[in-house]
matplotlib code that plots the C-alpha trace (Angstrom):
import matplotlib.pyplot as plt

x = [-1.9, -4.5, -2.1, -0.4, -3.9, -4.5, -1.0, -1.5, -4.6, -3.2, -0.6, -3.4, -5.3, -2.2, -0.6, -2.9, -1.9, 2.0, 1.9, -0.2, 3.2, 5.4, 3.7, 4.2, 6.7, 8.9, 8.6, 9.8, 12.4, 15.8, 14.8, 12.0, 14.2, 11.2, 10.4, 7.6, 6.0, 2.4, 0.7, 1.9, 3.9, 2.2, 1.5, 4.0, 3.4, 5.2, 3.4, 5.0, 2.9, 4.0, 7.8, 7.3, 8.2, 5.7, 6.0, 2.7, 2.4, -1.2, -2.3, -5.7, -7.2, -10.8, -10.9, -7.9, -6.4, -3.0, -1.5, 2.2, 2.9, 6.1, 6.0, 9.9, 10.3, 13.7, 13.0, 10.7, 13.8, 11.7, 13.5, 11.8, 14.7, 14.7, 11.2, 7.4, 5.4, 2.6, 1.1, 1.7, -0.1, -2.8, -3.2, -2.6, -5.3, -8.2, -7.3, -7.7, -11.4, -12.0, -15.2, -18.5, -19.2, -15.5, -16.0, -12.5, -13.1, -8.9, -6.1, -2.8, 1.1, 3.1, 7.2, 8.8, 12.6, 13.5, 10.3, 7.3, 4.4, 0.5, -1.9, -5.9, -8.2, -11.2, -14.4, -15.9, -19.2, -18.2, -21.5, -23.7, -20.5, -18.7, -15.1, -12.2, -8.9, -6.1, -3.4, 0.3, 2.1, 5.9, 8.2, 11.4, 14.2, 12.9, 10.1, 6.7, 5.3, 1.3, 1.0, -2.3, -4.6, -7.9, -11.1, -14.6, -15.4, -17.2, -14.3, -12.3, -10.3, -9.3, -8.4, -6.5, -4.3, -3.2, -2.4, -0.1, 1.6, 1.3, 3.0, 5.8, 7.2, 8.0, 11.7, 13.0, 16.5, 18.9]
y = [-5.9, -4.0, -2.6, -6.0, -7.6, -4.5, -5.1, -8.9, -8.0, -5.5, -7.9, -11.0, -8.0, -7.8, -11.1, -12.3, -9.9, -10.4, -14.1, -13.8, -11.4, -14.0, -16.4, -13.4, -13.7, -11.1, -10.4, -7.6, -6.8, -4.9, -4.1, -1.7, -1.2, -2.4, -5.2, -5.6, -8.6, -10.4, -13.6, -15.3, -15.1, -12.4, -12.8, -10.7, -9.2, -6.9, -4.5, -1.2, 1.6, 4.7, 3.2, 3.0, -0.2, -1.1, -4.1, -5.3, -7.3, -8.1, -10.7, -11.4, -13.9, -14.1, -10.9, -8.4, -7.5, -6.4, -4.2, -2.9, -1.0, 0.1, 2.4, 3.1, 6.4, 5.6, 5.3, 8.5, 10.6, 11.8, 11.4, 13.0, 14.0, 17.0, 17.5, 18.7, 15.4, 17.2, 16.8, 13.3, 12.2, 14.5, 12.1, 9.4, 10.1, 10.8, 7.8, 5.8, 7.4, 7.1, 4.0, 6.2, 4.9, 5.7, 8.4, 9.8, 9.6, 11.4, 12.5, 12.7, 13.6, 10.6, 10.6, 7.4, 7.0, 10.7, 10.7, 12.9, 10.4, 10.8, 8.7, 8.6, 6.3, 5.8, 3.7, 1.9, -0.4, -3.5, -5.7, -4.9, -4.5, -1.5, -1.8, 0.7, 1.0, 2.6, 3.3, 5.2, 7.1, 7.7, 9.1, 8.4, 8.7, 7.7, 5.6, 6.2, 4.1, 2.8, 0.7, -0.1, -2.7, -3.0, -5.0, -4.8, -1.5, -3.6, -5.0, -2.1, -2.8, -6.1, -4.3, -1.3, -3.5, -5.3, -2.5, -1.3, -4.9, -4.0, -0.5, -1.1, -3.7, -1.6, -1.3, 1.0, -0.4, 2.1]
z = [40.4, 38.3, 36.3, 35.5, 34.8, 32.5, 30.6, 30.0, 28.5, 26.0, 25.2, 24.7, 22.2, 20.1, 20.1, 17.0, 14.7, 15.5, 15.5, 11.8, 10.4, 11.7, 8.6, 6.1, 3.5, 1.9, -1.3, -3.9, -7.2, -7.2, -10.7, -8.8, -6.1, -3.5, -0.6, 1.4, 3.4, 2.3, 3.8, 0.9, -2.2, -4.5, -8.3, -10.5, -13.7, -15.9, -18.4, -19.9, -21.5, -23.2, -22.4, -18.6, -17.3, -14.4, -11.9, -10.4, -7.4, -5.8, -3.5, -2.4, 0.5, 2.1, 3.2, 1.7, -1.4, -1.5, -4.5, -5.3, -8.4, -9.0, -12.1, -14.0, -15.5, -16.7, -20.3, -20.3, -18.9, -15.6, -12.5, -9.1, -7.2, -9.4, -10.1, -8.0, -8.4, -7.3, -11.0, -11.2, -7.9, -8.5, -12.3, -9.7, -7.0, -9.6, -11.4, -8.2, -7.9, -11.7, -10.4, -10.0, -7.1, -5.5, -2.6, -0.9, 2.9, 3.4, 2.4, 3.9, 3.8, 5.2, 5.8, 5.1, 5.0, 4.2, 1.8, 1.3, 0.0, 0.2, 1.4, 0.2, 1.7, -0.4, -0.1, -3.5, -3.6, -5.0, -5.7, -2.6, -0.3, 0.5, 0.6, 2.2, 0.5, 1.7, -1.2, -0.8, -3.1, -3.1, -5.8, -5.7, -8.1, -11.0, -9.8, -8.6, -6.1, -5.4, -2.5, -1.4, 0.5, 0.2, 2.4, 3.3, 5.2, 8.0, 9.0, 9.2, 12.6, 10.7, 7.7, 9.6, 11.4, 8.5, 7.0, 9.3, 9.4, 5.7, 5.7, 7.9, 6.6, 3.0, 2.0, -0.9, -1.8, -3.0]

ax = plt.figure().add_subplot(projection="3d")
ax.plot(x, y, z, "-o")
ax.set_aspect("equal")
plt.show()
């Protein structure tokens, strides 16, 4: 009986956060070979600099912001299939902390889909508040990847949970 007791609770503790991804909707480009689920719709913009091509997708509510970047090397010749993007994330990870008041709490290898990618999770003071951000990196094919979500760092079980809704529901489209 305990143990049944102990399992309904569990699954009471976790319902919330699957009934809020049921609401989600996916969004994403086959021109940056990507998809992904948000609470709503993101805003899309395109930019190139230096002749990469970069989609940028962000969404913000009450509490989160959400960020894609989805950065095409095409143009530039650079594909990382064949090359140690070990530079490039390094560029990557410092640009992320570039803020003064930035402070890097981790950094990690993740696997995704056959994939090597990094993760950094980071703490900045915005205003009087400190936020957490946790940001991705994957290169793949000609492409380099920044996912990343973002939330005050006193809500941090809020903000971790959403980011693994977040995280798991990435797609890279061949």
């Amino acid at each position: 009986m305990r143990k049944i007791v102990v399992l309904l609770v569990l699954l009471n503790l976790a319902a919330p956060a699957v009934y809020a991804q049921n609401d989600w909707v996916r969004s994403g480009s086959e021109k940056s070979k990507i998809s992904f689920e948000l609470p709503e719709n993101p805003i899309i913009q395109d930019k190139e600099l230096n002749g990469i091509k970069i989609e940028v997708f962000s969404y913000k509510d009450a509490a989160t912001v959400f960020g894609v970047v989805a950065s095409d090397f095409s143009e530039v010749g650079l594909d990382f299939t064949y090359s140690d993007p070990s530079e490039y994330y390094q560029e990557m990870k410092e640009g992320s902390l570039v803020t003064g008041n930035a402070i890097l709490i981790s950094e990690n290898s993740v696997a995704y889909q056959k994939m090597l990618g990094k993760e950094i999770v980071y703490t900045q003071l915005v205003g009087e508040h400190e936020y957490t951000y946790y940001k991705r990196f994957f290169f793949r094919g000609k492409f380099i990847y920044q996912i990343a979500i973002g939330g005050p760092s006193r809500m941090k079980q809020f903000l971790v949970d959403k980011k693994n809704l977040f995280f798991d529901t990435l797609e890279f489209k061949d």
